[in-house]
DODREN-911474 format. One record per residue (C-alpha): x, y, z; residue in three letters; residue number from 1. Coordinates in Angstrom, 3 decimals. Example, Ala and Ser with C-alpha at 12.3 -4.5 7.8 and 13.67 -1.06 7.14 Angstrom:
BEGIN
          x          y          z   residu   num
     12.300     -4.500      7.800      Ala     1
     13.670     -1.060      7.140      Ser     2
***
This chain:
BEGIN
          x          y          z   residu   num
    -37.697    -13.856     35.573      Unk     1
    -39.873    -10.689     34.334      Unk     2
    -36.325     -8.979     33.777      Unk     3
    -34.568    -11.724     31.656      Unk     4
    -36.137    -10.502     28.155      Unk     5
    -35.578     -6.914     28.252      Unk     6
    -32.095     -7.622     29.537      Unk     7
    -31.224    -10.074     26.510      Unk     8
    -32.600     -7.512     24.471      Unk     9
    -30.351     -4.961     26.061      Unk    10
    -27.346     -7.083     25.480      Unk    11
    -28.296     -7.729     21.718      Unk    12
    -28.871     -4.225     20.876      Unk    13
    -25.798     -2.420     22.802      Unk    14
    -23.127     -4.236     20.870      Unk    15
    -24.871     -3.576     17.656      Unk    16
    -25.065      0.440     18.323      Unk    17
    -21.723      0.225     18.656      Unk    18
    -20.572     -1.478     15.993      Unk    19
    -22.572      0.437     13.744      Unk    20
    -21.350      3.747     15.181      Unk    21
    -18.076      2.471     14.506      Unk    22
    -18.440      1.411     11.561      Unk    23
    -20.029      5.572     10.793      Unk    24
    -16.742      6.736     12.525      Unk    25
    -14.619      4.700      9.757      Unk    26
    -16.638      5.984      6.967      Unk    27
    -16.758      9.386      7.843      Unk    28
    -12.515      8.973      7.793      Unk    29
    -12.296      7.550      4.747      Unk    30
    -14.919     10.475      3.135      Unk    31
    -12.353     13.104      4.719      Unk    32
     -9.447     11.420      3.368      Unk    33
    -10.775     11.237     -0.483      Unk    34
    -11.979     15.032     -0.543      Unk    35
     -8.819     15.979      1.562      Unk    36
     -6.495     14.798     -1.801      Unk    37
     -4.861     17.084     -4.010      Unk    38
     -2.190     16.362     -6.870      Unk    39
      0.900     14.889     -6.111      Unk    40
      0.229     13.137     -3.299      Unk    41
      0.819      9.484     -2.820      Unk    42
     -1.492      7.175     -2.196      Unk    43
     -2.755      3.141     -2.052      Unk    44
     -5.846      1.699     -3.397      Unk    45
     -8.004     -0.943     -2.192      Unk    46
     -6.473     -3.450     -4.707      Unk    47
     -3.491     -2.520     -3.314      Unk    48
     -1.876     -0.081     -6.155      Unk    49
      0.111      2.514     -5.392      Unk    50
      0.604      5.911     -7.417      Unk    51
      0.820      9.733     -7.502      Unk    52
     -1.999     11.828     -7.984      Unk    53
     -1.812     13.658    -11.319      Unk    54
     -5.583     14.900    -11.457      Unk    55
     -9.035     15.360     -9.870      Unk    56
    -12.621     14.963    -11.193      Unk    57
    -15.855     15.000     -9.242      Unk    58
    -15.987     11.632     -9.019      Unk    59
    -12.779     10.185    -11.012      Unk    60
     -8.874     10.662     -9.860      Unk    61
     -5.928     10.437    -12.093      Unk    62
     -3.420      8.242    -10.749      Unk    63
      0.286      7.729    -12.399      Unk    64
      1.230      4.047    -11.699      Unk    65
      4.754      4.408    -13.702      Unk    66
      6.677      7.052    -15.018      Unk    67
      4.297      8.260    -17.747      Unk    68
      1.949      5.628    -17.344      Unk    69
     -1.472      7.299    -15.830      Unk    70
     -4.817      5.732    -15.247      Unk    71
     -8.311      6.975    -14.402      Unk    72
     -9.943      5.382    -11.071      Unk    73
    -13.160      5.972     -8.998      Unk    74
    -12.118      7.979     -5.732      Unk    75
    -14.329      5.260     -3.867      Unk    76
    -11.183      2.971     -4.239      Unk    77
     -8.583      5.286     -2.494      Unk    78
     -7.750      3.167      0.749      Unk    79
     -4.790      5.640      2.008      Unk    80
     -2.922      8.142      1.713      Unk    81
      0.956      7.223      1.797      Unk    82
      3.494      9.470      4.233      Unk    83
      7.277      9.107      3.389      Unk    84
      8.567      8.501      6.502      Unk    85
     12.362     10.878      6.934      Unk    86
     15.456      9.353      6.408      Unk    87
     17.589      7.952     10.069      Unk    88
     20.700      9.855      9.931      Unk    89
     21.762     12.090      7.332      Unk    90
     20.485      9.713      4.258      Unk    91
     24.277      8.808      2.892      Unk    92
     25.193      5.188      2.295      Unk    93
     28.581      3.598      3.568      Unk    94
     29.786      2.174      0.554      Unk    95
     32.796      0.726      2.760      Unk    96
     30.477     -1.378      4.241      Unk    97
     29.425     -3.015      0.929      Unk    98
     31.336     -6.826      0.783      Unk    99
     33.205     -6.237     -2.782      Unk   100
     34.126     -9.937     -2.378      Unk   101
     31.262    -11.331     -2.095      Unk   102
     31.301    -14.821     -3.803      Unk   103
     29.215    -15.306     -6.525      Unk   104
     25.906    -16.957     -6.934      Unk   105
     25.450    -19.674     -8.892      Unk   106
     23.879    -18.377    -11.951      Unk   107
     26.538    -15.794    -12.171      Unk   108
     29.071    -18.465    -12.025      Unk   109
     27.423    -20.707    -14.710      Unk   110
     27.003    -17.779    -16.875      Unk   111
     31.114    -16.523    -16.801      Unk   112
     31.686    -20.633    -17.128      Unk   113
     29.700    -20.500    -20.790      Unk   114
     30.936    -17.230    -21.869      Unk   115
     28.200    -15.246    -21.245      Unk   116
     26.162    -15.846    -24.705      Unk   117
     23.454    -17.837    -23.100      Unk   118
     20.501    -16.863    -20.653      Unk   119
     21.092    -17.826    -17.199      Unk   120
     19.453    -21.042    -15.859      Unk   121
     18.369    -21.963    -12.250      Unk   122
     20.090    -25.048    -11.152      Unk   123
     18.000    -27.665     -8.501      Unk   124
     20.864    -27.841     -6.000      Unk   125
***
């Protein structure tokens, strides 16, 4: 009975250490990842944008959204860094493989039924 409190205590305080040298481990990763960045490459943000890097401040980074659309962020928000992953095969597409008669959908077919001069509409069906 004289052991039961220091063991609880022992069992409270081991998962804790780890968890918090875990949690060190992630946050030294994500440190090396922001000062590892240099222009061009691609990354994601924690709101979940992705975009090139374009330029580097202290504590800013440049990041181009769009083609000539580029916006100034904090570094803090850079989540990771995005990889292209190579192309399977030798990267050509088999256009023979493409269904040329494929039937139409239905907004294509109501537009060619009203000539084409109005917007297409959705139908319920």
């Amino acid at each position: 009975m004289d052991f039961l409190f220091p063991l609880l205590i022992l069992a409270l305080l081991v998962p804790m250490f780890l968890g918090i040298r875990r949690q060190k481990k992630e946050a030294a990763k994500v440190t090396a990842l922001q000062d590892s960045l240099s222009v061009g490459d691609r990354i994601l943000t924690t709101a979940g944008l992705h975009g090139t890097v374009v330029a580097l401040g202290d504590e800013t980074i440049d990041l181009e959204i769009a083609p000539g659309v580029v916006t100034t962020w904090s570094r803090l928000v850079v989540r990771e860094q995005i990889v292209d992953a190579p192309l399977q095969g030798d990267g050509s597409i088999d256009h023979e493989s493409i269904d040329a008669e494929a039937p139409a959908t239905d907004i294509v077919r109501e537009d060619r039924e009203n000539g084409g001069d109005t917007p297409p509409r959705l139908n319920k069906d």
